[in-house]
N, C-alpha and C positions, 0 to 999 in steps of 0.2 A: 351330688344326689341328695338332695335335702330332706327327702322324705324319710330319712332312717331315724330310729328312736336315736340314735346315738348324737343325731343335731337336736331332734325335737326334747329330750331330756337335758341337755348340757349348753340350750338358746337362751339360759335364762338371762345372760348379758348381751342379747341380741343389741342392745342398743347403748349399755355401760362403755364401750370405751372410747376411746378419744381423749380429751386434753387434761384429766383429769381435775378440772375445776369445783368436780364436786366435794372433791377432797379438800379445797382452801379455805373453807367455813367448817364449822360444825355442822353436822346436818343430821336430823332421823334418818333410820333407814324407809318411812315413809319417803321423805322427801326426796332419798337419791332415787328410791325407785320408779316415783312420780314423774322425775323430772331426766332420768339417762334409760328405763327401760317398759313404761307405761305403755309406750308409743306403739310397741311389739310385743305388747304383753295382757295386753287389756284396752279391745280385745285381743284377741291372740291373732296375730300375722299370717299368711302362710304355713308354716309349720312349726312355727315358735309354741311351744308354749302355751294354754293359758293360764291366768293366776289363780283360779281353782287350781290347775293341777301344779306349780309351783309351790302351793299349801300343804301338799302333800310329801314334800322331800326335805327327808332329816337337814337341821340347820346346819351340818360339819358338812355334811355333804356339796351343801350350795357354796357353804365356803373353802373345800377343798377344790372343787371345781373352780373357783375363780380366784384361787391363788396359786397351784399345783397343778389342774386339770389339762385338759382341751382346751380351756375357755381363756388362760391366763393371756395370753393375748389382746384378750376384748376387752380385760379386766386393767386394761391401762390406768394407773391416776388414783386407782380406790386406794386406801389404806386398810391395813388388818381389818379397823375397826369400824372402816366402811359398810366392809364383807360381812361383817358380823352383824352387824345394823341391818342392812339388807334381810340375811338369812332372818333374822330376831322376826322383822316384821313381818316379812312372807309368810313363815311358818305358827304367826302371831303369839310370838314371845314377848317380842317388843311392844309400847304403850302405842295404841294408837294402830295396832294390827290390822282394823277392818275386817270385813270378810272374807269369811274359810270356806277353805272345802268339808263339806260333811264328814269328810273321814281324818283331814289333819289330825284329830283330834281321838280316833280311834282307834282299838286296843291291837297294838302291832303283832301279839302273838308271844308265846314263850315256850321254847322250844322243847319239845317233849321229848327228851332220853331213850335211848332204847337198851332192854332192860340186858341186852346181850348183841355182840357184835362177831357175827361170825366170819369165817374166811368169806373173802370174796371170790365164788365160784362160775364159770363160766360155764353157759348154754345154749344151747341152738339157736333159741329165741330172746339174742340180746339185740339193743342197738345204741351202738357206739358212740355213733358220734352223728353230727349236725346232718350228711346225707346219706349214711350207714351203710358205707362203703368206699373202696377208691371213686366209682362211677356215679354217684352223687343221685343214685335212682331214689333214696327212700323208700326202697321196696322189703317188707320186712316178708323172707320167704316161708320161715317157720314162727306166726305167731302166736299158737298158741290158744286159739280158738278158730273157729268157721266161721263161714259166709254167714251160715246158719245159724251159728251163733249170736251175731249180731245187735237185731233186734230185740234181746233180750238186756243188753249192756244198761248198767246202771251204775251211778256215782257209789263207788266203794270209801273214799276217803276223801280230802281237802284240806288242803294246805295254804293260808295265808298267806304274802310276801308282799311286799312294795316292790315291783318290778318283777323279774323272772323269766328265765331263758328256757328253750327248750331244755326240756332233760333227757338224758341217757341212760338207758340201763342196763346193765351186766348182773346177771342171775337176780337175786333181791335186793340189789343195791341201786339206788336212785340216785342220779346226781346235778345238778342244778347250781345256777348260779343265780344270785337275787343281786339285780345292778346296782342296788340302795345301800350297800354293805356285808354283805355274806355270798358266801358259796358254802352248799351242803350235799352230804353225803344221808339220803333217807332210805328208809326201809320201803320199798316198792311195794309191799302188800299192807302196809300199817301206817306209812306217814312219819314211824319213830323216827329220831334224829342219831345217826351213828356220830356223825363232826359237822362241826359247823366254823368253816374257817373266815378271820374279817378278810376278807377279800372282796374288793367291790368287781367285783368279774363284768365282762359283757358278752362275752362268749358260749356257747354250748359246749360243755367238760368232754374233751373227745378223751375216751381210756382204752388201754392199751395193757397188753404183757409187756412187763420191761424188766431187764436186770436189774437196774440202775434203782429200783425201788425192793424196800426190805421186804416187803408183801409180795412183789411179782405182778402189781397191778400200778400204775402212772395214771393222772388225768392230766393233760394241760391245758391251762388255760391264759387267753388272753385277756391285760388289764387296761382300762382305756389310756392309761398313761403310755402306752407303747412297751410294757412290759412284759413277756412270757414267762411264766411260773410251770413247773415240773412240781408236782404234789402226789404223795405216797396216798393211792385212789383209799387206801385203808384205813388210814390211823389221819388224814389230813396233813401230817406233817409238811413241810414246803424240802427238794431234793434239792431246788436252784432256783434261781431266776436270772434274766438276761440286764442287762441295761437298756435302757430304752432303748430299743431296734430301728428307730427317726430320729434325727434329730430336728425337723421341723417342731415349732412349740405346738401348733392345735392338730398336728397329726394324733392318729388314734387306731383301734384295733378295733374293729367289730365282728366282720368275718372270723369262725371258726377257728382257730389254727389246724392245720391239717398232718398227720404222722404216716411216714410212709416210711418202712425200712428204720433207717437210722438218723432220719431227718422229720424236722417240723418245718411243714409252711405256713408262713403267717401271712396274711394281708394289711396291706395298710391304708387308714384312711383319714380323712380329718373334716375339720369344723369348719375348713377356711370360706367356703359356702357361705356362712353364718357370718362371718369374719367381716369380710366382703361389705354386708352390707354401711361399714363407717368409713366415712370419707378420711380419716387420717392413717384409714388403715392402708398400706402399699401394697394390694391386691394386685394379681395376685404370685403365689413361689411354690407352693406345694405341688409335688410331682409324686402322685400313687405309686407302689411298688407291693412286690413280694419279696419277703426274706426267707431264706434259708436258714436254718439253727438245726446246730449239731442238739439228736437227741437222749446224747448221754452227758454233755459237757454244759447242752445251752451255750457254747460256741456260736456267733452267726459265719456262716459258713461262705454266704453272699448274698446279694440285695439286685434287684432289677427293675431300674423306674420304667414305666409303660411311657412314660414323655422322653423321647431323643432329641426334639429340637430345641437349638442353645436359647436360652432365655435372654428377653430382650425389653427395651423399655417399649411402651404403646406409646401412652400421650400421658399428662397431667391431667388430673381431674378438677375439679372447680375449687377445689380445696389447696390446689398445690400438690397435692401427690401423689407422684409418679409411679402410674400403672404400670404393671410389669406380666412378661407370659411367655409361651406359655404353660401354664397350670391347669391343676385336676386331674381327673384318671382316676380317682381314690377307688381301690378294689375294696366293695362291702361287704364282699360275704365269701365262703369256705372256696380255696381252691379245688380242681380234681384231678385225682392222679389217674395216670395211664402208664402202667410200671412198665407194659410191652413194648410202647415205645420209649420209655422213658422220658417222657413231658407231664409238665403240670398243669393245668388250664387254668385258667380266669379269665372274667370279664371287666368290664372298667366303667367308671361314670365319666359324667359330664364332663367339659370344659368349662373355667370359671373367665377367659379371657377373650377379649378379639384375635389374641393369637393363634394363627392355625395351629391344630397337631394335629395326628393319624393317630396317638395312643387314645383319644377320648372313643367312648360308646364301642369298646371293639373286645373283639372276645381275641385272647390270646396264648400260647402256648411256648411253654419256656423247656427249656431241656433242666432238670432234674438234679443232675449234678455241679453244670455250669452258672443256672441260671438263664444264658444265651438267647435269645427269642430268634425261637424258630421260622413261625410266623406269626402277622397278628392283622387281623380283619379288622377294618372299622364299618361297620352300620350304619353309622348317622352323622353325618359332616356339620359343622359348626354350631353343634349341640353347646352354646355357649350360656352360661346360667349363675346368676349367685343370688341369694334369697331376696323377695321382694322386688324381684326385676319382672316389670309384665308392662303391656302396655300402658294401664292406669296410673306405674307405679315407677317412674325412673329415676331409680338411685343416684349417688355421685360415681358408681364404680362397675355400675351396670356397663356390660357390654353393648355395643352397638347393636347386633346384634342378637339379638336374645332370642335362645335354640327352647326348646318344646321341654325339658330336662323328662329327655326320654329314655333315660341310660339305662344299665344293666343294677341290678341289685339280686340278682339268679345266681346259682351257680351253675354252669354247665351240667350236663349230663352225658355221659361217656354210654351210649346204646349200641348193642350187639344187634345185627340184621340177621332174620333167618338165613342167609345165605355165608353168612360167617363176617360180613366187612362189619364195620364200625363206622357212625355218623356221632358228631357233636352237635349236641339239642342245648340252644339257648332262648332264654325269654327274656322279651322288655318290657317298660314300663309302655312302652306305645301301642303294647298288647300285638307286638311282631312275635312269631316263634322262625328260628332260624335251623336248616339242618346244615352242617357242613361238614367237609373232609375233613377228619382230623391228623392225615397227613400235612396237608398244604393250608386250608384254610379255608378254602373254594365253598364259597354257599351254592350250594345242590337246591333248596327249593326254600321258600319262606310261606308264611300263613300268617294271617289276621284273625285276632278271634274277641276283639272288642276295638272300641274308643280308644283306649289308652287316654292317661293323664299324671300329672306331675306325681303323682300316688300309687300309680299302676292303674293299669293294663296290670302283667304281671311283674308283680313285685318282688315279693319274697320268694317264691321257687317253686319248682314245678315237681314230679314224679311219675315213676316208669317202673312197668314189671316186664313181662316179657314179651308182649303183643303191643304195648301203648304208650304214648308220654300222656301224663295228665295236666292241664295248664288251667289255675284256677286265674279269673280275672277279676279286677278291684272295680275300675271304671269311675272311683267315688268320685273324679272330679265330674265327671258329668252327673252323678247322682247329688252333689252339690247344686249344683248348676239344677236340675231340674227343680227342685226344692225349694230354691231361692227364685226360680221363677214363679211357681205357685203362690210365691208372696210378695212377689213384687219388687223383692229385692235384685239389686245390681250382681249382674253375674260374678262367680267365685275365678275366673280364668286358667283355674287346674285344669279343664277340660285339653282337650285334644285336640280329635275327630269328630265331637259332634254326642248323637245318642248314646247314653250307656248301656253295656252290653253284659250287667256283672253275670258269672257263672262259672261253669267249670265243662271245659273239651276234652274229649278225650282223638289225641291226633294219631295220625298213622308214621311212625317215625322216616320209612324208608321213602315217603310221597311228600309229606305235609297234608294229606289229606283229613279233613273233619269227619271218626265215624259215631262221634254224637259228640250235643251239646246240650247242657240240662242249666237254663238259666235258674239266679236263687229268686229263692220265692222271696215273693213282699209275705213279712208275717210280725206278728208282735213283737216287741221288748220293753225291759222299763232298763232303763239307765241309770242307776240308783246314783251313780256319779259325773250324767251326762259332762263330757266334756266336747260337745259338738254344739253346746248354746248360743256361742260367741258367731256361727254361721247356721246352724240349720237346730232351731230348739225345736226339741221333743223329736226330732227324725228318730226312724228305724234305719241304719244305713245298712241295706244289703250287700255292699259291697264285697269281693269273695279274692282278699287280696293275701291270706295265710297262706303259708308253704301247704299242700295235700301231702299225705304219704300216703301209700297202697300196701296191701296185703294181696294174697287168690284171694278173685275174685270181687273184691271190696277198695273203693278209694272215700279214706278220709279227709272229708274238709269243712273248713268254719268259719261265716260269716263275720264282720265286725256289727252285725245286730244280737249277737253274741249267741246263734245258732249252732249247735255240731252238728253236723249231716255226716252219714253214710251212706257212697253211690255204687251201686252194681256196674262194675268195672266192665263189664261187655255191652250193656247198654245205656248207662247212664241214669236211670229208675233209681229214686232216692228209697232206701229201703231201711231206712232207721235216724230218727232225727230227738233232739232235746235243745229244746231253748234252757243256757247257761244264766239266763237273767230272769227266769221264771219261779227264783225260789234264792232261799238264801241257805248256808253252809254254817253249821258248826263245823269251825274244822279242828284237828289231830293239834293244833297251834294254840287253842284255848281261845278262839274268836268267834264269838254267837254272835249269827245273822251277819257272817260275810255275804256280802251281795258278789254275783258275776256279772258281766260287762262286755265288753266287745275281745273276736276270738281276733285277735290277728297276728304277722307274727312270721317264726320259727316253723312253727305248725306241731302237729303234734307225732308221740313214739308208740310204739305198737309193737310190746316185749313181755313174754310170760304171759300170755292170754287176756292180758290190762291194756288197756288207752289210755294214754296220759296227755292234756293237753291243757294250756294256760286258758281263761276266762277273766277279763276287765284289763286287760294288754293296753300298758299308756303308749298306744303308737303314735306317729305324725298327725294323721288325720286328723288328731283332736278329736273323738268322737267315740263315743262308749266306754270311756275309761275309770277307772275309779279312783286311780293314786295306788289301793290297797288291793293286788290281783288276786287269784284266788289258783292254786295247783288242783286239777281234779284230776280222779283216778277211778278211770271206769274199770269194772269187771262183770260179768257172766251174773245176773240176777243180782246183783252186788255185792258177790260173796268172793 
């Protein structure tokens, strides 16, 4: 699944490895870039990258990533002082920098203290974690204002970061991880900083009551190194950390980790998508899983690759080297518990090879204790995909093949029927919504509610209160596509199906039934860091591919034209809206005239009578980003 931030940040050796030749000369870091990673980087590929937004990330960063990372892989042949060369110039350290992104160079923020730290207290209107709850609804029951409310919400605070994940809150504590180098603990109503720990997290901080912390309060979080950390949610301190939980090298964690009981599930995923595209690389071996980790020891308890069949060689590719499969399945995002029957659910991505498997595109359910897979559905058959494989464009290690990469990047949702049963609600990027038994597996009924495209249909996640799932739709490839035909330009091939359909459904869970559909409006933005130039300059992308959460009454969701909308949850009527890129942010961080950008994403939380949601999101798409995102923090007239 390529479209996740976690290739689109970590592509920037899309094209560095292989024989390492560049390493037998001296060389600028212009020069290696020029010559091993230009090709996918300027302009930006698919979902690489582009070098504006490469400009924007700390130089230790690019160089931990391509000697320690995900990436170290792709990173064959550089030396230390390749990496460093590289970073120097991208971030124009180095002589001979070229051009920046308007922000490389702008003021990151310093973190503003809070003048007291009190216990961290729990209440009705907290939310915990990535879908706040075991059943992954995002429905926040008690939040703390009304429907009524509403259109009165206004920006109380704002928060700078390079990167930034959903946040979670428990009473007035904020928690947040910024992928650029830090994870924080803020004051929900002020933006103060209680800790601020180096941790480059990718995860949303799920917190929990736990013994095993001197406070009585745990976050943990996943690190893309494949590592889970246990952190005292109070003082920051770290309780544990695991060993890397893969030992594949470009596997990685993005998905949530999820606490149930006395266990963490983690999901695992990786880069090898990205990998893939170099003919010296032996595409493909990675095989997605879940692990189990005890959550007082950080023990892993057990591990379950969603691939069963034995891996086998294909052919040789024109390079000499021998493809192998198969691979894929990377689970991206937060499992979901279902503690009554004791199963975990997830979904899975693509396939990267010709090799059949049944674990790609399929939503699945493991028993809890064992691990064991109970059952597991697959969706879409020979979904076979690794970046830069389309028809214009065929690779040395491109599948034959080449599937729609129509995969899951949802998490399930665990919905109660009035009648007391239980259905498992999943979305795809092909903008499929699926109900099924969540005994057996059996799909009960399916819906179509866009185009679908390599970007979504739905992408990041859907939401449910007690009447609805909500399923917001991206569609950008075809909104590419439309775009670039008005100018004459050669279509983008993210598309799908055809016309795009972006917007937000609200479905009947027990039918698949549509009882409304409220497409997003075409309406202003400024891009103050467009990173959409390299395919559609100056677009507004509508595209409506962020997670929604819900409240009574009310569903949040956010454009990547960098729009928040609020919709009347029984009928779909937009009843309160703010363009995030119509004004710029002093924020609580000491940065005048932060701009916002495109909403996409996580989506946003809805605790203590506040909305919290990210604005200028460096996602795949390349398009509304800025490098430097912005945390904003709605309240009730802004008070």
């Amino acid at each position: 699944m390529s479209f996740r931030i976690w290739i689109a940040a970590l592509a920037l050796v899309g094209a560095a490895a292989g024989t390492g030749a560049a390493s037998a000369q001296v060389q600028t870091g212009e020069q290696i870039f020029n010559t091993r990673c230009k090709t996918c980087h300027e302009p930006a590929i698919e979902h690489a990258p582009n070098r504006q937004t490469l400009a924007t990330m700390p130089a230790n960063q690019i160089v931990q990533v391509l000697t320690s990372g995900n990436m170290v892989a792709m990173a064959a042949g550089l030396t230390d002082a390749d990496k460093q060369a590289v970073a120097g110039f991208l971030v124009g350290a180095a002589a001979g920098g070229g051009r920046q992104n308007a922000f490389a160079n702008a003021p990151k923020g310093v973190d503003k203290m809070c003048e007291t730290h009190p216990e961290i207290r729990a209440t009705g209107s907290d939310w915990t974690s990535v879908g706040q709850g075991d059943a992954s609804l995002r429905f926040q029951r008690n939040p703390g204002l009304t429907a009524a409310d509403v259109p009165r919400l206004k920006v109380k605070w704002a928060y700078a970061m390079a990167g930034g994940s959903m946040p979670t809150v428990v009473g007035d504590w904020l928690f947040i991880a910024n992928r650029t180098g830090k994870t924080y603990a803020l004051d929900a109503k002020t933006g103060c900083v209680h800790w601020a720990l180096d941790l480059p997290a990718r995860t949303t901080p799920m917190i929990v009551r736990s013994a095993i912390s001197p406070s009585g309060w745990v976050t943990f979080i996943g690190e893309r190194n494949r590592v889970l950390h246990a952190i005292d949610a109070q003082s920051g301190k770290e309780i544990w950390k695991t060993e890397p939980l893969e030992a594949h090298p470009i596997a990685g964690i993005t998905g949530s980790p999820i606490v149930s009981g006395n266990q963490v599930f983690v999901p695992i995923t990786s880069g090898e998508e990205g990998a893939g595209r170099q003919a010296s690389y032996a595409c493909c071996s990675f095989r997605g899983s879940l692990v189990a980790v005890d959550a007082t020891t950080g023990r892993k308890q057990w591990q379950t690759y969603m691939i069963n069949e034995p891996m086998k060689p294909i052919r040789a590719n024109m390079a000499g080297t021998m493809l192998q499969g198969p691979a894929g399945a990377a689970i991206w995002s937060a499992p979901t518990i279902d503690a009554v029957r004791g199963l975990v659910y997830v979904t899975t991505g693509d396939s990267y090879t010709d090799a059949a498997t049944k674990g790609a595109d399929a939503v699945v359910a493991m028993d809890m204790m064992t691990g064991k897979i109970r059952w597991s559905t697959q969706v879409t058959e020979n979904d076979n995909f690794i970046v830069g494989c389309n028809p214009g464009n065929v690779g040395p290690n491109c599948p034959t093949q080449v599937g729609p990469d129509a995969d899951f990047g949802a998490s399930p949702i665990l919905f109660k029927l009035k009648g007391g049963k239980d259905v498992l609600l999943s979305g795809q990027k092909s903008s499929m919504l699926y109900g099924m038994n969540p005994d057996t597996g059996k799909i009960l009924w399916t819906r179509r509610v866009g185009s679908g495209s390599t970007l979504g249909g739905i992408e990041w996640g859907m939401a449910a209160d007690d009447a609805r799932v909500y399923a917001a739709n991206s569609d950008i490839g075809a909104l590419f596509d439309e775009l670039r035909k008005k100018q004459g330009l050669p279509l983008s091939v993210l598309g799908i199906n055809g016309v795009g359909q972006p917007g937000l459904s609200a479905i009947d869970p027990a039918t698949g039934k549509v009882i409304w559909n409220t497409p997003a409006p075409e309406a202003p933005c400024h891009y103050a860091g467009d990173r959409s130039r390299d395919r559609a300059p100056g677009a507004c992308m509508r595209a409506q591919s962020a997670a929604p959460s819900v409240m009574p009454g009310v569903v949040f969701s956010g454009t990547m034209d960098g729009w928040f909308r609020a919709y009347d949850s029984r009928t779909g009527r937009i009843i309160w809206a703010d363009s995030t890129t119509s004004r710029a942010y002093d924020t609580v961080n000491g940065v005048r005239g932060q701009p916002g950008g495109s909403i996409d994403g996580m989506g946003p939380a809805i605790a203590g009578g506040m909305v919290f949601t990210m604005s200028g999101f460096n996602g795949a798409a390349n398009t509304g980003g800025n490098g430097v995102n912005v945390l904003l923090a709605y309240a009730v007239d802004g008070k």
